[in-house]
C-alpha positions in Angstrom: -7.5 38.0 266.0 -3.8 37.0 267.1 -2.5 38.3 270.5 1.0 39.9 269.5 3.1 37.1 271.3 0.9 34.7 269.3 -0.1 32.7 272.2 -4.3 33.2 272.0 -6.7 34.0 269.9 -9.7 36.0 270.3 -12.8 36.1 268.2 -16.3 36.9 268.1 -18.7 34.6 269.8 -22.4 34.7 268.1 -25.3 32.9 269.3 -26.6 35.3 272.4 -28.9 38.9 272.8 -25.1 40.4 273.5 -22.3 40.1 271.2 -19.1 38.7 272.9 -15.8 38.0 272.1 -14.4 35.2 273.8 -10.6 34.0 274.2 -8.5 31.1 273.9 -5.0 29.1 274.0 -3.8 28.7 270.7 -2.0 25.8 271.4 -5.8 24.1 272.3 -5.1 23.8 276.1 -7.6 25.4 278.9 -11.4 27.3 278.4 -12.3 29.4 276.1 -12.5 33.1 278.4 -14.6 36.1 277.8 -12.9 38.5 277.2 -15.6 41.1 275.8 -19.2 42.1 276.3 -21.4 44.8 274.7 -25.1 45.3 274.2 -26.0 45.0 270.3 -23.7 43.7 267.9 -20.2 44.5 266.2 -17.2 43.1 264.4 -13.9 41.9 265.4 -11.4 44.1 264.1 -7.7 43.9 265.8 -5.8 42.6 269.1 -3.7 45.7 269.5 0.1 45.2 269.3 0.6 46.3 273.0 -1.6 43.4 274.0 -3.9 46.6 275.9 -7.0 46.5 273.7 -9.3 44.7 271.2 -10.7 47.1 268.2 -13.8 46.3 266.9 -17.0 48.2 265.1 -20.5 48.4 266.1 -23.1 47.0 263.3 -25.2 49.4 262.2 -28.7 48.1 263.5 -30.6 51.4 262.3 -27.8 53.6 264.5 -24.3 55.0 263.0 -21.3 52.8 263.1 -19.1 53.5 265.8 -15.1 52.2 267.0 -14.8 50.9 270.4 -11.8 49.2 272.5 -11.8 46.7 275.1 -9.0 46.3 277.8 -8.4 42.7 277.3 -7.1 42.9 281.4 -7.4 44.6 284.3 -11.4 45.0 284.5 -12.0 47.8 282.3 -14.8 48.8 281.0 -15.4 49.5 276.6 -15.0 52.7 275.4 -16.1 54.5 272.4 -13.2 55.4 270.6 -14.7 57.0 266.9 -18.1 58.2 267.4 -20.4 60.9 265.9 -23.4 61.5 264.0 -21.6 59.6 260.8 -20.4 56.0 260.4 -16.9 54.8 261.3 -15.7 51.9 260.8 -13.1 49.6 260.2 -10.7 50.7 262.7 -6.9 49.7 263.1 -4.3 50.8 265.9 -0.9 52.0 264.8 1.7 49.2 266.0 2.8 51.9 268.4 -0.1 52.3 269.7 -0.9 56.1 269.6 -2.8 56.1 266.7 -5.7 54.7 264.8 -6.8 54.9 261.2 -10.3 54.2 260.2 -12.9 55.2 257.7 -15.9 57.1 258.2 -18.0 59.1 255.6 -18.8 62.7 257.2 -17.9 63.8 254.1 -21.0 61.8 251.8 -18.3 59.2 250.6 -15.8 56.7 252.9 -12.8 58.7 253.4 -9.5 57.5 255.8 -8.9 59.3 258.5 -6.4 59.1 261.8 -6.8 60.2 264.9 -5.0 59.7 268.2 -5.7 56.2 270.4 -7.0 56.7 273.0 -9.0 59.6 271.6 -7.9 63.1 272.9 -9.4 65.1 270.2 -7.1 64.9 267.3 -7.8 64.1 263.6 -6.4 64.4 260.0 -8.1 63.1 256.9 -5.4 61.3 255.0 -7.7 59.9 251.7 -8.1 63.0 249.5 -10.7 60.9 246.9 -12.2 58.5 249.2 -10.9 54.9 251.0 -11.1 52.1 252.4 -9.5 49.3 254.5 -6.5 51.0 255.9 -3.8 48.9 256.7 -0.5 50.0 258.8 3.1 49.2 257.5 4.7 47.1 261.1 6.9 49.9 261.4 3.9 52.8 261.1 5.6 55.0 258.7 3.4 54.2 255.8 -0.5 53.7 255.9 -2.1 51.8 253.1 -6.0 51.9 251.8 -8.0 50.8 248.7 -9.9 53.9 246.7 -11.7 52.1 243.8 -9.3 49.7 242.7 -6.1 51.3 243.4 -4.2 50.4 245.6 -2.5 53.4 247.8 0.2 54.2 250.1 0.3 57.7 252.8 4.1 58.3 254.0 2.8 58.9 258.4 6.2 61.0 260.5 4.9 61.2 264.2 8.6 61.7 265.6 7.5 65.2 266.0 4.8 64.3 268.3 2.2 65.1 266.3 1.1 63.2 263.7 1.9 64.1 259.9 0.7 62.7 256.6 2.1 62.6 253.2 0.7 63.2 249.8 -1.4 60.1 248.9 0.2 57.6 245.9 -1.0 55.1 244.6 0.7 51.7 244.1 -0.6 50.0 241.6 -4.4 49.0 240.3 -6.5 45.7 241.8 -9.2 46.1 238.8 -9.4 41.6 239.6 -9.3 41.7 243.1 -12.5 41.0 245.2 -15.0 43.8 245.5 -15.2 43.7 249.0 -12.0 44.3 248.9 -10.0 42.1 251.4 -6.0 42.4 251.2 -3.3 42.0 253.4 0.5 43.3 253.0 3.4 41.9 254.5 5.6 43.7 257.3 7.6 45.6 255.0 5.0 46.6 253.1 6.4 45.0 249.8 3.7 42.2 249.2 0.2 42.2 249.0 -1.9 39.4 249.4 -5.2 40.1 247.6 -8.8 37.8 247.3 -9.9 37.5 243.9 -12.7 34.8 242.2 -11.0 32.4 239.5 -13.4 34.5 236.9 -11.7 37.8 237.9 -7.8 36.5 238.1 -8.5 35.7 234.0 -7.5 31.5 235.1 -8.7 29.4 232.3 -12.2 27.4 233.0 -12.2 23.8 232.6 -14.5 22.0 229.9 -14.9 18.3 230.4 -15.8 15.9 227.6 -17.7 12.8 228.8 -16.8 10.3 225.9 -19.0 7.1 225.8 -21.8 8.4 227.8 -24.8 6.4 227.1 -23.2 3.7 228.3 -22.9 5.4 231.7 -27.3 5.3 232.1 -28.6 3.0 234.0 -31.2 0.9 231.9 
């Protein structure tokens, strides 16, 4: 993950009994740092746009799925961020920094929800028939989330204070995109970028002809 000013890179280190997440120049110069260290194991998720905190997601291990955040300076210590009795996962701070979507499935099915960052107690489902892999618009008016193949967009107002969510839409259909469904949207929100096999994009397969090939065997 990308610090906002674009000058390090943080990612997940595997290879010890603790998951880590180590960081580094991006122009190559210096050590790699740690930067992060929890018992168990988890999954890179964001560098927060503030530069505060990196947001990641325990692995589940045979225990629920839970959001934590790690001051990236200043000594602090983890916290839990999304936790219950229920998985949550996939976790992504608002650019301003007050808010984070994520899904969890209290409900029986994945379903997006926000609530404040860092947690005080707040929450709004904003999927009304399930979701997945919310993204933020870079100006955190407008949430976007997968829920089958469709592709949707929430309207967010928080100028009130509070935080309020529009009547889910959706976009348009991904029916070829991946099944694990990996996208990314520009800053405005206009363009997607979606991962899809060469089977399910409908691009032609090549046949090749071998002419003459008996004479290719070695006698």
């Amino acid at each position: 993950s990308w610090s906002p000013d674009g000058r390090q890179i943080a990612f997940r280190f595997v290879g010890g009994p603790r998951w880590v997440v180590h960081r580094v120049l991006a122009n190559g110069a210096g050590k790699e740092e740690l930067a992060v260290q929890l018992e168990g194991n988890a999954i890179l998720r964001q560098w927060t746009a503030d530069g505060q905190y990196l947001i990641m997601h325990t692995l589940a291990g045979g225990k629920v799925q839970e959001i934590w955040a790690a001051p990236v300076s200043g000594g602090g210590k983890p916290f839990r961020v999304v936790t219950g009795p229920f998985d949550n996962r996939l976790g992504l701070v608002s650019p301003d920094g007050k808010w984070i979507a994520y899904v969890g499935n209290e409900t029986g099915r994945n379903e997006v929800y926000i609530q404040d960052f860092p947690p005080k107690g707040g929450k709004w489902q904003v999927s009304t028939a399930g979701g997945w892999r919310p993204k933020w618009r870079a100006d955190g008016r407008e949430l976007f989330y997968r829920e089958g193949s469709k592709m949707m967009s929430v309207e967010v107002k928080t100028n009130t204070g509070r935080l309020e969510a529009g009547i889910p839409r959706p976009l348009f259909d991904m029916q070829r995109s991946s099944r694990y469904g990996a996208y990314d949207v520009t800053a405005d929100g206009q363009k997607f970028l979606l991962v899809v096999s060469s089977e399910e994009a409908g691009a032609p397969q090549p046949i090749t002809v071998v002419l003459n090939w008996q004479a290719g065997i070695k006698r």
